[in-house]
N, C-alpha and C positions, 0 to 999 in steps of 0.2 A: 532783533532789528524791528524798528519802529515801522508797521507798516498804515499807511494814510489810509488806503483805498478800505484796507479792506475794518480800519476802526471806524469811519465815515459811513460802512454799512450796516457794522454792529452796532454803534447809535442809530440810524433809521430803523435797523429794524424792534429795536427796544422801547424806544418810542412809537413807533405802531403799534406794537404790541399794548404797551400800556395804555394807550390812548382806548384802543377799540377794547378791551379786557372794562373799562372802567365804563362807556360807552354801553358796551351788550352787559354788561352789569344792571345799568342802571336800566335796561330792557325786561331783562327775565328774570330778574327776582319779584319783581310784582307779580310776573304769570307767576311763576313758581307757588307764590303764595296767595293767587287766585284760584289757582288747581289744586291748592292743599297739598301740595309734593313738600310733606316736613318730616323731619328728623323725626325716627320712633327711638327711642332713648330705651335700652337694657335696664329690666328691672333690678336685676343684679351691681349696677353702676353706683359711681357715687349719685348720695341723694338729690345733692343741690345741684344733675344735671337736668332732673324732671323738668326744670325752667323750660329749656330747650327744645323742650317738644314741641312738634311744629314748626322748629324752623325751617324756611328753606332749605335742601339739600341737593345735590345733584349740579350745584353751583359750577363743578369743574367746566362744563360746557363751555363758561362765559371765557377763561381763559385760554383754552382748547382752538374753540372760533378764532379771537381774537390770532393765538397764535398761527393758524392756518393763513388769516387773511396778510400779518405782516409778511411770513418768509413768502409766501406767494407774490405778493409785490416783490418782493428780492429775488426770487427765481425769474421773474420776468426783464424784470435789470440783469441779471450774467446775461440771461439768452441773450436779451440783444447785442452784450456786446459778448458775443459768443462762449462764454466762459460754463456753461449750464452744468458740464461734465464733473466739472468741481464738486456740485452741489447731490450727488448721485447719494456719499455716503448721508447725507444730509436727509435726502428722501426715503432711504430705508431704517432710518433711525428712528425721525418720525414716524414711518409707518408701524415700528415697533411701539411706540407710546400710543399713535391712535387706535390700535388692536388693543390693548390692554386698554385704552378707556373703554373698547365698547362692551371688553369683559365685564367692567364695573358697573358699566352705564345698565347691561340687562342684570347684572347683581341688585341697582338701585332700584331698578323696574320690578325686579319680582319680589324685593322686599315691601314696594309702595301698596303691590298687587295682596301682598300678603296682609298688612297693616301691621308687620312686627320688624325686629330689628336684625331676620334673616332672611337671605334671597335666596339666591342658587346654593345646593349642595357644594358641603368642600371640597366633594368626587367631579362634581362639574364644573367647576370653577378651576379646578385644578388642571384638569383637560385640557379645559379650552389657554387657559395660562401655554402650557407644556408645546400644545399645537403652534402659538403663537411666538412662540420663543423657539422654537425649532425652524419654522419659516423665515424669520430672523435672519437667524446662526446659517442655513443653507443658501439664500441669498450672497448673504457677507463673503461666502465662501467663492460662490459659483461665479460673483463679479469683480473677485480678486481682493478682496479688503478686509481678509482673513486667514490666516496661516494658525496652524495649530504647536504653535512654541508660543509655552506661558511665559512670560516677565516676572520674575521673584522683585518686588519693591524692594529698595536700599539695596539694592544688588546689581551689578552687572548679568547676572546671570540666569537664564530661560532653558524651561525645559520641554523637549518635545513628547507632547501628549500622545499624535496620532488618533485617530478615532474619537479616545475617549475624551479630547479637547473638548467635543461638540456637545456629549453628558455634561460635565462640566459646565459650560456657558449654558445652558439649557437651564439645569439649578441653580446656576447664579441669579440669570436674570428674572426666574423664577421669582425665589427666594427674595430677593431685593424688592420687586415688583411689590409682593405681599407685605415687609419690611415697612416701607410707605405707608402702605395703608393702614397697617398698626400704629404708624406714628399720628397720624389720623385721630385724635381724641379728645384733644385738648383748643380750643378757639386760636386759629393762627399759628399752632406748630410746625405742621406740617408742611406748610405754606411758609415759614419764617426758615425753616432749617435748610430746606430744598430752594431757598433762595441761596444764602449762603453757599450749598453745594455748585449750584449754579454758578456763582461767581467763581469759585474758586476754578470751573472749564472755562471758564473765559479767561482766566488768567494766564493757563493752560493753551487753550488755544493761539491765545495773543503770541506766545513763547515760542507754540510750534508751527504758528501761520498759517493754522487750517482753520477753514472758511468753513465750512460744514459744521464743527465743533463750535467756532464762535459764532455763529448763525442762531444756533441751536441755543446757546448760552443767552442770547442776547435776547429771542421770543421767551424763553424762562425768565430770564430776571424783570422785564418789563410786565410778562403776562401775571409774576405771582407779587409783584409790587401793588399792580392795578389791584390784583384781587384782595390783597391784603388790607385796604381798605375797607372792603366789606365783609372779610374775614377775621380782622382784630377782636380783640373781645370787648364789647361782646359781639358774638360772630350775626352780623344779620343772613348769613347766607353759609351754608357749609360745602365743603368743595363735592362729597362722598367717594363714594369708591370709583367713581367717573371720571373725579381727578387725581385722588392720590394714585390708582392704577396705571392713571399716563403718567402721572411722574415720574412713577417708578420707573416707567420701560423707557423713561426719555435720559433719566442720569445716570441710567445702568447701559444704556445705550453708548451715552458719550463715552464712558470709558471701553465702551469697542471701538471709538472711532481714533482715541491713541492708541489700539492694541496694548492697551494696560488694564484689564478687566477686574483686576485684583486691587486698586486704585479704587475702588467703591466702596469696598469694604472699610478701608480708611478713613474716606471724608466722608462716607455715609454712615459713621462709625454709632452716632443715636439708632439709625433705623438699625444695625446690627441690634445693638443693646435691648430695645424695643421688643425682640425676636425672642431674642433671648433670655429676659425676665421674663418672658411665659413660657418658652421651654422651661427655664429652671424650676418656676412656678407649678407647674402640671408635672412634672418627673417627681419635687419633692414630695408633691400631694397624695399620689399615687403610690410613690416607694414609703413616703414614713407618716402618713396621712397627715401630714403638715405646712404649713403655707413657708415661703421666707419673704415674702414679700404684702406688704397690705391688699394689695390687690393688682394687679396690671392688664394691659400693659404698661413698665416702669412709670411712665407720667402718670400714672391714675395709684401709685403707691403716694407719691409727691403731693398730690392733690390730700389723700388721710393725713399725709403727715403735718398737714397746715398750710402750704403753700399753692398761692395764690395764680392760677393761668398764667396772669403775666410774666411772674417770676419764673414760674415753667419755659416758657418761652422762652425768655430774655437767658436762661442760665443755660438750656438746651443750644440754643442757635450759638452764644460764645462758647461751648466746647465743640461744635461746628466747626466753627473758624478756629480752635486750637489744631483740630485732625485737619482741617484745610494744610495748615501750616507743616503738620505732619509729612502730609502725604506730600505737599509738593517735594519736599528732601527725598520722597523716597523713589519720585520718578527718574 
């Protein structure tokens, strides 16, 4: 059922969103690149990234802000017309992505502090991940907008975890979180696939009339449109682990907010793979001292075999929308 009110909101706040994302864009990349905050580029990488040095990095802020300022005008329209309680899962969803940006955000800082292309330990970073995702998942719980029976996709059928639900969602969103930020590599990937993913909870939400969900949908698709702009290739600003961190905790978020957690895996199905080629990658090396891949993660294999960022993208973000398509069947 077609509802007016609340697609009247999901445009206002998408267009806030992009409005002010392109706005504080066009604010902090000059600081940015007044304060010398640029990309330090892995010696180990391909070569023709050296260009890249010095770009701005830490960019995710500008879409971050921006998203803050549009759902906050929208939180203050329910209140008035009383409706705020709606918006409850909304604000611990988010608070899941802004936690995980600020993972990133001192990741970014103590890599800038260092002048190389690593920050925090992956024992610390992992932590604070874990703590962050636990507080999460105990919230969800304790305000009622979590039950521990998993959803099997294409299936009518759910299984009660008990306890070990909460493991579970803890490495998911985990997992995913980090997922992202490997996708992370290539000018406008990350930003291009996690729009797509985006759309497709909006389309989700539209279906199942939850406002929180398409709230959430509507500051992503608007915030990484805006950024997208200054993140095409070539990229003048990069988002870093400030933003792909919140993404991650924002589209792994949404699928806690249809209680279908398994549902990311699907249409996050690149960030899967992304993971994956360097699991596979590091097991082969170590077991048969062998690579199978040129190098990764998978989009930096793509990149030796000739293929050119935007092709990346463009071929990335359409099997996006193929697991979009996927996974809506399997809801």
């Amino acid at each position: 059922m077609f509802n007016k009110e609340l697609f009247v909101n999901f445009l206002t706040v998408a267009v806030l969103s992009f409005t002010f994302t392109v706005i504080i864009s066009k604010i902090v990349i000059p600081i940015l690149r007044g304060h010398k905050i640029g990309q330090q580029i892995r010696a180990e990488g391909p070569a023709w990234h050296k260009s890249k040095a010095g770009t701005p990095t830490m960019g995710g802020i500008c879409f971050i802000m921006a998203m803050l300022i549009a759902l906050a005008v929208m939180t203050v329209i329910y209140a008035f017309v009383g409706k705020q309680r709606e918006l409850i899962p909304l604000a611990l969803t988010l608070g899941l992505a802004l936690a995980n940006g600020l993972v990133g955000f001192v990741d970014d800082y103590c890599k800038l502090i260092k002048k190389q292309n690593e920050g925090l330990k992956a024992y610390q970073k992992f932590i604070l991940q874990v703590v962050v995702a636990g507080l999460y998942v105990f919230a969800l719980k304790m305000l009622g907008y979590l039950d521990t029976s998993l959803s099997i996709p294409f299936t009518d059928f759910s299984f009660e975890l008990g306890w070990v639900y909460y493991i579970f969602a803890v490495i998911l969103i985990v997992g995913m979180a980090n997922s992202v930020n490997l996708t992370d590599g290539v000018d406008g990937l990350a930003t291009s696939v996690t729009l797509v993913v985006s759309g497709f909870f909006a389309v989700v939400a539209f279906n199942m009339l939850n406002a929180s969900l398409a709230l959430m949908s509507a500051a992503l698709i608007g915030g990484l449109v805006g950024f997208l702009i200054f993140n095409a290739h070539p990229a003048k600003v990069f988002m870093g682990d400030t933003g792909s961190l919140f993404l991650g905790g924002a589209v792994t978020g949404a699928a806690f907010l249809i209680n279908e957690p398994l549902i990311i895996i699907i249409v996050g199905g690149i960030y899967v793979f992304e993971t994956l080629s360097v699991m596979i990658q590091v097991t082969s090396f170590k077991l048969r001292n062998k690579r199978v891949f040129k190098m990764t993660p998978i989009h930096h294999h793509f990149e030796k075999c000739g293929w050119k960022e935007g092709k990346i993208v463009a071929v990335f973000s359409a099997v996006t929308a193929v697991f979009a398509v996927i996974a809506w069947f399997g809801l």
